[in-house]
MOPAC internal coordinates of N, CA, C and O (Angstrom, degrees):
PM7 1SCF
backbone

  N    0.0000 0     0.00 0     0.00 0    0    0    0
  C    1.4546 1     0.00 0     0.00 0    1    0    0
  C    1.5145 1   109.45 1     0.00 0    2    1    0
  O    1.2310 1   125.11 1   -23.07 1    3    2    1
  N    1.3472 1   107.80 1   156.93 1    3    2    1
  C    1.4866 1   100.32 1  -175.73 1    5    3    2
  C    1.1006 1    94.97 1   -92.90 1    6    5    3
  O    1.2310 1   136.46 1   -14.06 1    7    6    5
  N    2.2021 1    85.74 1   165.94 1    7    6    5
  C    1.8598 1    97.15 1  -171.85 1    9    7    6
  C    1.5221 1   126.48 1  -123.30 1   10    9    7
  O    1.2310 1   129.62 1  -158.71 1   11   10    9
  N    1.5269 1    99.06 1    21.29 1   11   10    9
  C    1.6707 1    99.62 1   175.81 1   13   11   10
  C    2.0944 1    78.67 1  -147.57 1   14   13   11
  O    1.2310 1   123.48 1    13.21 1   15   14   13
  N    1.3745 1   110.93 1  -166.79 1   15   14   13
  C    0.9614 1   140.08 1  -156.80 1   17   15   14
  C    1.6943 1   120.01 1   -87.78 1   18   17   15
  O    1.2310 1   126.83 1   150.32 1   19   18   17
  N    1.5317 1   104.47 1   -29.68 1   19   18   17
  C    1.0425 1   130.38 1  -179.74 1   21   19   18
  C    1.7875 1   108.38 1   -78.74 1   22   21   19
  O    1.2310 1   133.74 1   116.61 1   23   22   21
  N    1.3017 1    91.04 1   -63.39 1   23   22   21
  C    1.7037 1    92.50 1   164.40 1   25   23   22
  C    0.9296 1   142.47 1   -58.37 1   26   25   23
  O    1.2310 1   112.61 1   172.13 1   27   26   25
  N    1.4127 1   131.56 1    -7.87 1   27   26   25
  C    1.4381 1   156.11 1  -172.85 1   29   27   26
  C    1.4179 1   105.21 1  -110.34 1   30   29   27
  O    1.2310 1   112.15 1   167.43 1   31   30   29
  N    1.3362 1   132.41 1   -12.57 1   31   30   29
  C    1.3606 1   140.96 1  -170.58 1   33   31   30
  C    1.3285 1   100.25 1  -102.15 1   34   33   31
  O    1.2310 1   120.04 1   133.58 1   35   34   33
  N    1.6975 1   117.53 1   -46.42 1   35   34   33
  C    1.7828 1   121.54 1  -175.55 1   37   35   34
  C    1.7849 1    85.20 1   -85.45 1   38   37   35
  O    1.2310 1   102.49 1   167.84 1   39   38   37
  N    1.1086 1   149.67 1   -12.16 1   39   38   37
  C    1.3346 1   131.48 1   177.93 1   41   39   38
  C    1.6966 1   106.06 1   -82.11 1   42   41   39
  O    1.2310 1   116.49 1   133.11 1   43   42   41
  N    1.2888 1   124.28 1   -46.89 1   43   42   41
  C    1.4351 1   121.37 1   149.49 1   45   43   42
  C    1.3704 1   123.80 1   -35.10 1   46   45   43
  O    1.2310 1   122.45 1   124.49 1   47   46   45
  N    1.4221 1   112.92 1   -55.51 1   47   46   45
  C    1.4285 1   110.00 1  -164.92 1   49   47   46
  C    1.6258 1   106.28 1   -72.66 1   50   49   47
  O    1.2310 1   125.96 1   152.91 1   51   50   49
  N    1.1428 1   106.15 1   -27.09 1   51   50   49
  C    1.6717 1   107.12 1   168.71 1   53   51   50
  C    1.3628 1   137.53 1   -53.84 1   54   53   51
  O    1.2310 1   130.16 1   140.38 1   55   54   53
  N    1.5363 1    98.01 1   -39.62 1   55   54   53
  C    1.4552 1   116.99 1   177.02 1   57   55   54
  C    1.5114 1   113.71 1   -77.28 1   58   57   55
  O    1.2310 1   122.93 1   170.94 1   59   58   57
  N    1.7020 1   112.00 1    -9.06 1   59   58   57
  C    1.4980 1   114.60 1  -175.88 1   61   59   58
  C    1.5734 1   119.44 1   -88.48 1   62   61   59
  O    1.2310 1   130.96 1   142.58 1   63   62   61
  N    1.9673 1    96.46 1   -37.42 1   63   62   61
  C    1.1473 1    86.45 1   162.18 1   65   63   62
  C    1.3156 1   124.88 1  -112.83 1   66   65   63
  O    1.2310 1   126.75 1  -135.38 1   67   66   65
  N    0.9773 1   104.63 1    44.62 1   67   66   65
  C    1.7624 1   110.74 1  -162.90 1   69   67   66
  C    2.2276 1    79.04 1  -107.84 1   70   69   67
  O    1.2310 1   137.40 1   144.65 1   71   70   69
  N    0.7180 1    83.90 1   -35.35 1   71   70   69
  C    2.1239 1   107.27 1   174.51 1   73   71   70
  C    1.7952 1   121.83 1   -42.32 1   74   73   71
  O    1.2310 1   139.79 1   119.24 1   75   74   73
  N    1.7562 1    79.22 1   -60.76 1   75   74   73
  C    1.7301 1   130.57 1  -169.15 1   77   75   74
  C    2.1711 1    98.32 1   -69.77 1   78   77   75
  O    1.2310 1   130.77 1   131.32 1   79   78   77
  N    1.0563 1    96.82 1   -48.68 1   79   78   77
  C    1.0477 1   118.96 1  -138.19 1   81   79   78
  C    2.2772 1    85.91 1   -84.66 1   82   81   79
  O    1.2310 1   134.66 1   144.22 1   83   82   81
  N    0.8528 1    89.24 1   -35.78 1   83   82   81
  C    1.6520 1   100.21 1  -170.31 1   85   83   82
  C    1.4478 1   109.37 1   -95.10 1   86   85   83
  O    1.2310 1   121.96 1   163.29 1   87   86   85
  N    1.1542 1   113.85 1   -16.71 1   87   86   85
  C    1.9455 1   119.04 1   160.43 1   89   87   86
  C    1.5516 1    94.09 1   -76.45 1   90   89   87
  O    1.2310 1   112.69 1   116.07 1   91   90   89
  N    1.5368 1   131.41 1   -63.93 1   91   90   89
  C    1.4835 1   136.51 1  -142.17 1   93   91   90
  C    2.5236 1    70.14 1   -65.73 1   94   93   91
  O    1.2310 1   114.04 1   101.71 1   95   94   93
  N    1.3587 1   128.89 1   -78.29 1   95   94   93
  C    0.9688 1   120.58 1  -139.58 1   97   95   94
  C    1.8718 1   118.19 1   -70.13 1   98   97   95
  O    1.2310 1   129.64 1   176.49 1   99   98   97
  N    1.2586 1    99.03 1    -3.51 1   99   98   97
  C    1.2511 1   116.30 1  -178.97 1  101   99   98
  C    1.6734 1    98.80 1   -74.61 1  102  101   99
  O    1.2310 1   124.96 1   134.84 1  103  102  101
  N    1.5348 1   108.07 1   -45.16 1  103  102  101
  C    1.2673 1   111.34 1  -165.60 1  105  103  102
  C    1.7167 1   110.59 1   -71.49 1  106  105  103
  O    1.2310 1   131.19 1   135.31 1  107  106  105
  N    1.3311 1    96.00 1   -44.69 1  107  106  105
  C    1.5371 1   101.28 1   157.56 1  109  107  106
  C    1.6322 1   120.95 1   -29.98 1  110  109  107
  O    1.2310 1   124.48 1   117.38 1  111  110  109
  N    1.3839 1   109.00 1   -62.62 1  111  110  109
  C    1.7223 1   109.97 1  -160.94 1  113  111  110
  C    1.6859 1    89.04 1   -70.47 1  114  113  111
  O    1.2310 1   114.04 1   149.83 1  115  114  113
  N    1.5410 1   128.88 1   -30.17 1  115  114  113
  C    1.2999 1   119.63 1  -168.78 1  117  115  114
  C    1.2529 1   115.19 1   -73.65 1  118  117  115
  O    1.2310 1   113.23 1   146.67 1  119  118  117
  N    1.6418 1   130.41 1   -33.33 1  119  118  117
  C    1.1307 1   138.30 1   164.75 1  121  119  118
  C    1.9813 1   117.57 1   -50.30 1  122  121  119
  O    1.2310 1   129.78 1   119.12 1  123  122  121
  N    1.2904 1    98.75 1   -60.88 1  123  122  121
  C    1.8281 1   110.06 1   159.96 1  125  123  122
  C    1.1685 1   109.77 1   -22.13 1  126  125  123
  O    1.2310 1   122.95 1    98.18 1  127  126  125
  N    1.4755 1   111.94 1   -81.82 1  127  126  125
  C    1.4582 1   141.37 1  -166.96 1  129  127  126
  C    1.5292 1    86.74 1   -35.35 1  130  129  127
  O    1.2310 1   113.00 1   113.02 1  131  130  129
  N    1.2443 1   130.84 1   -66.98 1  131  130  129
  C    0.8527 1   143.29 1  -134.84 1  133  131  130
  C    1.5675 1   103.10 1   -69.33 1  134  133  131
  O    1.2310 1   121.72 1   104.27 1  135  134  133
  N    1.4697 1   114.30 1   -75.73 1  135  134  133
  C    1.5770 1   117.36 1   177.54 1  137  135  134
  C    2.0122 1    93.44 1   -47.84 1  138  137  135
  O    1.2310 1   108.74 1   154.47 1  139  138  137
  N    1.0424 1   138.68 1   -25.53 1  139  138  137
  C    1.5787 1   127.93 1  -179.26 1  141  139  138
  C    1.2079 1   105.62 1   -50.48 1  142  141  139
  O    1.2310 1   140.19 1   128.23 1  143  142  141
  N    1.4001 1    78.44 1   -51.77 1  143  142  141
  C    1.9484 1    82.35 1  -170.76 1  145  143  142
  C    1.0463 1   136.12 1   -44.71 1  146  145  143
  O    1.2310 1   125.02 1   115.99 1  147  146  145
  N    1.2452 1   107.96 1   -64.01 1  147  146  145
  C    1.8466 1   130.16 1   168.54 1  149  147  146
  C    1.4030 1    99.98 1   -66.69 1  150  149  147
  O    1.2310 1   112.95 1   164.76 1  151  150  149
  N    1.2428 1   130.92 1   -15.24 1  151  150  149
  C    1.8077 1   119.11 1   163.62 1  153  151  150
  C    1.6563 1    99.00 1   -70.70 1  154  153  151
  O    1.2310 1   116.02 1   135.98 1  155  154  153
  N    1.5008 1   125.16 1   -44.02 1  155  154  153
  C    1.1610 1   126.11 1  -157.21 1  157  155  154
  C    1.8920 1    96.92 1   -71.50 1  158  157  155
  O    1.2310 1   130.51 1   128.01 1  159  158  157
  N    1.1625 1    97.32 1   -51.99 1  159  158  157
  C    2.2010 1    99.61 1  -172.81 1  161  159  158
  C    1.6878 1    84.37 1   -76.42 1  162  161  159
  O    1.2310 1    93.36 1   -74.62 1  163  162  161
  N    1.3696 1   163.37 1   105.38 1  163  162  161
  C    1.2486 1   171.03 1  -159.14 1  165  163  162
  C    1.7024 1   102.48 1   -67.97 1  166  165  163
  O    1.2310 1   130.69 1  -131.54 1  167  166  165
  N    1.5957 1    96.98 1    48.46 1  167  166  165
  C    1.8615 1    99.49 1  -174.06 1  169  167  166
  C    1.2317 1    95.83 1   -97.62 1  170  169  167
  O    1.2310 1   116.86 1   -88.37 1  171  170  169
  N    1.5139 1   123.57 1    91.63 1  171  170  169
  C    1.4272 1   125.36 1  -178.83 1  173  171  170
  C    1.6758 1   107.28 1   -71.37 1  174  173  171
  O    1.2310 1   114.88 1   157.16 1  175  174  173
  N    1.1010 1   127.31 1   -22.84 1  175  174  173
  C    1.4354 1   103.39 1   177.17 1  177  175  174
  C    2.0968 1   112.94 1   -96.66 1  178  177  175
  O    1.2310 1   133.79 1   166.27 1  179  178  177
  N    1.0294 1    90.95 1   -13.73 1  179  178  177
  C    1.7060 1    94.95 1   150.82 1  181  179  178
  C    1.4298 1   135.75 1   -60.54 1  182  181  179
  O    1.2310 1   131.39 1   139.14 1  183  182  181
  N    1.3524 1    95.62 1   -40.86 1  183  182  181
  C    1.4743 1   125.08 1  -177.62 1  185  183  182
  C    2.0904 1    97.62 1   -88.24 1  186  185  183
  O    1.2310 1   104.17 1   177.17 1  187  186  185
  N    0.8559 1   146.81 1    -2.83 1  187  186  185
  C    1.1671 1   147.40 1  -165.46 1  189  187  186
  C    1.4793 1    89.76 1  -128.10 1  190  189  187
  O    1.2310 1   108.08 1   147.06 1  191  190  189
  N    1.1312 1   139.88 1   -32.94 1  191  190  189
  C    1.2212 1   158.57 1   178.35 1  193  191  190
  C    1.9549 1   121.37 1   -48.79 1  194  193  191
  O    1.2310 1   146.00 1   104.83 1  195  194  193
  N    2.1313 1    67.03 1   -75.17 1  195  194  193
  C    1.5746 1    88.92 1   157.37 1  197  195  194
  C    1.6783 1   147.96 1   -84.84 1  198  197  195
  O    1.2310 1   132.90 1  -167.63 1  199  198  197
  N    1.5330 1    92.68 1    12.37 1  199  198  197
  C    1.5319 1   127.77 1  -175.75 1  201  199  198
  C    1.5750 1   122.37 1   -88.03 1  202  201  199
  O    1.2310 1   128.97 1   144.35 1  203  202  201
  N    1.6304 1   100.33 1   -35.65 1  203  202  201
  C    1.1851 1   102.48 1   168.09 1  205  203  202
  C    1.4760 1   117.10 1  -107.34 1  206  205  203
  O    1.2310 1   114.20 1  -160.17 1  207  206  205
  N    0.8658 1   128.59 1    19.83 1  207  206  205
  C    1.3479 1   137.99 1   173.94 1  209  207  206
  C    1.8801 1    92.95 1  -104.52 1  210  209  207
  O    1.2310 1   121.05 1    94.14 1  211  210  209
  N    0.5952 1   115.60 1   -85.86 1  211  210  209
  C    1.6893 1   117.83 1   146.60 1  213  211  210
  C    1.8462 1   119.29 1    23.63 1  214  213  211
  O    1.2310 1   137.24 1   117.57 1  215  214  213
  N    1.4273 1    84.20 1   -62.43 1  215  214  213
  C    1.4541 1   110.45 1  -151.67 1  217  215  214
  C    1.8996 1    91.01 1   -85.55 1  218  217  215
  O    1.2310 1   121.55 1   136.82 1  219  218  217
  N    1.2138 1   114.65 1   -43.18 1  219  218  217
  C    1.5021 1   143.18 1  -155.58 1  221  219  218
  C    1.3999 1    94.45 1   -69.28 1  222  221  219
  O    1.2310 1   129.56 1   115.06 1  223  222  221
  N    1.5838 1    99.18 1   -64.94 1  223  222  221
  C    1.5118 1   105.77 1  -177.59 1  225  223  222
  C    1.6534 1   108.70 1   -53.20 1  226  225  223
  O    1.2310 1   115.51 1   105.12 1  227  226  225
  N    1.1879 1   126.13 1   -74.88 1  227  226  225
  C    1.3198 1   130.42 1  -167.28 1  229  227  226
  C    1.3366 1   130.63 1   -33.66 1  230  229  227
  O    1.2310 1   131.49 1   147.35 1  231  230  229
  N    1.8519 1    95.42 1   -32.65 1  231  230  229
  C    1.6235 1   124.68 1  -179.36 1  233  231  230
  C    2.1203 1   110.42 1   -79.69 1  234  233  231
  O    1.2310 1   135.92 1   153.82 1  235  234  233
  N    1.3194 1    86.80 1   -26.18 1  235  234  233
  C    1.4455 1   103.76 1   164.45 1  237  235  234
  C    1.4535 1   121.38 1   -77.95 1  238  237  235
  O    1.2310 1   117.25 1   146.34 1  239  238  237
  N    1.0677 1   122.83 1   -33.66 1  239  238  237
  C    1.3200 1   130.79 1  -175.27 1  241  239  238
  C    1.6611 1   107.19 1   -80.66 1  242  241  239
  O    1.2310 1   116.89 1   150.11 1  243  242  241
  N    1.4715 1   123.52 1   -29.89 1  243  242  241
  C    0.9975 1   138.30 1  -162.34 1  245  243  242
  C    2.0360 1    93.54 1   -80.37 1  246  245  243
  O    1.2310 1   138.45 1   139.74 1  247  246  245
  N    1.2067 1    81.85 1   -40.26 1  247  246  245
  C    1.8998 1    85.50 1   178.44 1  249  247  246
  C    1.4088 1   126.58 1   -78.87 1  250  249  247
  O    1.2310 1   120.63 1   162.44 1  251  250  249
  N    1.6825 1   116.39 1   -17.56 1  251  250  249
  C    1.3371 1   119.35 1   150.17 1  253  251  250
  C    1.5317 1   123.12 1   -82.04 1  254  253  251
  O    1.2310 1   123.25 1  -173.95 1  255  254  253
  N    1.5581 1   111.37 1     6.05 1  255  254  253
  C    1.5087 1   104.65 1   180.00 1  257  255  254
  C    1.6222 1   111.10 1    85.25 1  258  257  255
  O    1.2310 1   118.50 1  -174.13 1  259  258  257
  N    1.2404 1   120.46 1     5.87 1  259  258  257
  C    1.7017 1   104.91 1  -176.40 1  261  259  258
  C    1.4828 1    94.65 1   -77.04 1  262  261  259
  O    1.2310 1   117.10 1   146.51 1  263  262  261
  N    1.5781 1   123.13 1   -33.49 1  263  262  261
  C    1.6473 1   121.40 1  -156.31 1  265  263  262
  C    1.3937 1    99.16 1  -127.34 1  266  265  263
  O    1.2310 1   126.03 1   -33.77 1  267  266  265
  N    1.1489 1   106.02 1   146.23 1  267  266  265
  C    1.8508 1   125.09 1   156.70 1  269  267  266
  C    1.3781 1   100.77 1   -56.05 1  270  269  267
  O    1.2310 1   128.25 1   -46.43 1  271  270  269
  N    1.3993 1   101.72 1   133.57 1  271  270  269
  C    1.4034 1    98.18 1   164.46 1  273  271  270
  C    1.4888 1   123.84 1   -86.10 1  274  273  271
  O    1.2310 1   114.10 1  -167.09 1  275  274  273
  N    1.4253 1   128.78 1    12.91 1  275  274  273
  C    1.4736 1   132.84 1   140.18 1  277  275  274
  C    1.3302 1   105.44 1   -65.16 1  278  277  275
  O    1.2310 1   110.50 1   127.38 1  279  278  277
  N    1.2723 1   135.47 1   -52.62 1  279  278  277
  C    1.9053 1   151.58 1  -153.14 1  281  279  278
  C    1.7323 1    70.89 1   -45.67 1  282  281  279
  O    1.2310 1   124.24 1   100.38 1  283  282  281
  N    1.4761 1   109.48 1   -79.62 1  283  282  281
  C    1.5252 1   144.83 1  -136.82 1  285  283  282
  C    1.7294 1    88.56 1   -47.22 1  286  285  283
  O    1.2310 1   127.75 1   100.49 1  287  286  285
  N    1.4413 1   102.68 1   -79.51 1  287  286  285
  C    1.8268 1   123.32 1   169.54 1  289  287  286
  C    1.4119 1   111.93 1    -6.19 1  290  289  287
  O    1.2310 1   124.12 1   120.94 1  291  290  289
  N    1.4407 1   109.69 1   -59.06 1  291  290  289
  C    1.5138 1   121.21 1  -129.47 1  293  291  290
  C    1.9179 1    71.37 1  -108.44 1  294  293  291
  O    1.2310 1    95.84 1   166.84 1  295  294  293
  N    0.8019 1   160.08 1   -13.16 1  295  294  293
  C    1.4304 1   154.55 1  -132.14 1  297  295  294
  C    1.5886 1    93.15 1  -138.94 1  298  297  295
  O    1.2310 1   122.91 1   139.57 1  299  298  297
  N    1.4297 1   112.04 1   -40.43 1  299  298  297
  C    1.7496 1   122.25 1  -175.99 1  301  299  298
  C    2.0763 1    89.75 1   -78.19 1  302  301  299
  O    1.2310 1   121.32 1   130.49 1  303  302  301
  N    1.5287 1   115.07 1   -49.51 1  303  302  301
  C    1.5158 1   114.41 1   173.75 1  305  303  302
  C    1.4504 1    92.37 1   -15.75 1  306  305  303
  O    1.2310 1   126.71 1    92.65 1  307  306  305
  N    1.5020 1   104.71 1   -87.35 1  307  306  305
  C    1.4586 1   116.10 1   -99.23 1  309  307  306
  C    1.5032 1    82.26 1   -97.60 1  310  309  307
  O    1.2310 1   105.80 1   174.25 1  311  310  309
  N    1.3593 1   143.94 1    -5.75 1  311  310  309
  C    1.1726 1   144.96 1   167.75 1  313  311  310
  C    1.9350 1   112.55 1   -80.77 1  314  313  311
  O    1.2310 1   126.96 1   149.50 1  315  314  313
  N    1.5223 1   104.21 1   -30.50 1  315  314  313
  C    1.6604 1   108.99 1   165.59 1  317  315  314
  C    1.6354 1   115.39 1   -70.89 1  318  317  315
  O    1.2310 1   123.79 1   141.01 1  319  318  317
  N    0.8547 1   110.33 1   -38.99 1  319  318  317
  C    1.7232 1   124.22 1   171.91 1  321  319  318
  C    1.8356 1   101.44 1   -57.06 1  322  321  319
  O    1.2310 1   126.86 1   130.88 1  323  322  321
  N    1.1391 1   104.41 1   -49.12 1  323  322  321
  C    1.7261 1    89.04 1  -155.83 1  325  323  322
  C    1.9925 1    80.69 1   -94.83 1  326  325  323
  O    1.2310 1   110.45 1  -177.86 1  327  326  325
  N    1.1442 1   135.55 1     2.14 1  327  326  325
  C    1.8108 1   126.15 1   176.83 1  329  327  326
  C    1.4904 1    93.09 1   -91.78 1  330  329  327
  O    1.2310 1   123.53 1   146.67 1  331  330  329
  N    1.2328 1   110.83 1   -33.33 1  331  330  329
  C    2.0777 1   104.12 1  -177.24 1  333  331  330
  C    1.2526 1    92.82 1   -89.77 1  334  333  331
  O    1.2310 1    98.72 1  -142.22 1  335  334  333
  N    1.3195 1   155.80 1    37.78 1  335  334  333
  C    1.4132 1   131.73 1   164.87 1  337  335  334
  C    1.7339 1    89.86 1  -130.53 1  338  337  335
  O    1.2310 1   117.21 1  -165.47 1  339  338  337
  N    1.4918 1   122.91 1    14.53 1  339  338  337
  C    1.2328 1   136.22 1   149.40 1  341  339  338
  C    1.7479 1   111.31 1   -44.30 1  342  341  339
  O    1.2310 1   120.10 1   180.00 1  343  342  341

């Protein structure tokens, strides 16, 4: 446990976004999942659907700081590559 005032304040603040931080990345893998999916059943306008919603989120996340905005880029890539080879 912390032992002055200062430490007990960053031990809070940890747990908030340590909190914060695991809703924003959960939502991430659910968004993924998502354009996979409709890549996997070959529903290209599902999958185009779920691409920019996809794309939106990630670019959002990048502006609260959960993601690099390379992470975000390179993650929006490689999911546009495999929705255009629909």
């Amino acid at each position: 446990m912390a032992n002055h005032k200062s430490a007990a304040k960053r031990a809070k603040q940890t747990i908030v976004k340590t909190e914060r931080n695991r809703f924003f990345k959960a939502r991430i893998k659910n968004v993924t999942k998502a354009v996979l999916v409709a890549i996997e059943a070959n529903d290209k306008e599902t999958a185009t659907t779920a691409m920019k919603e996809a794309n939106k989120y990630l670019h959002h996340c990048v502006s609260k700081n959960i993601l690099k905005k390379a992470t975000a880029a390179r993650k929006v890539s490689r999911l546009q590559v495999k929705v255009n080879a629909l």
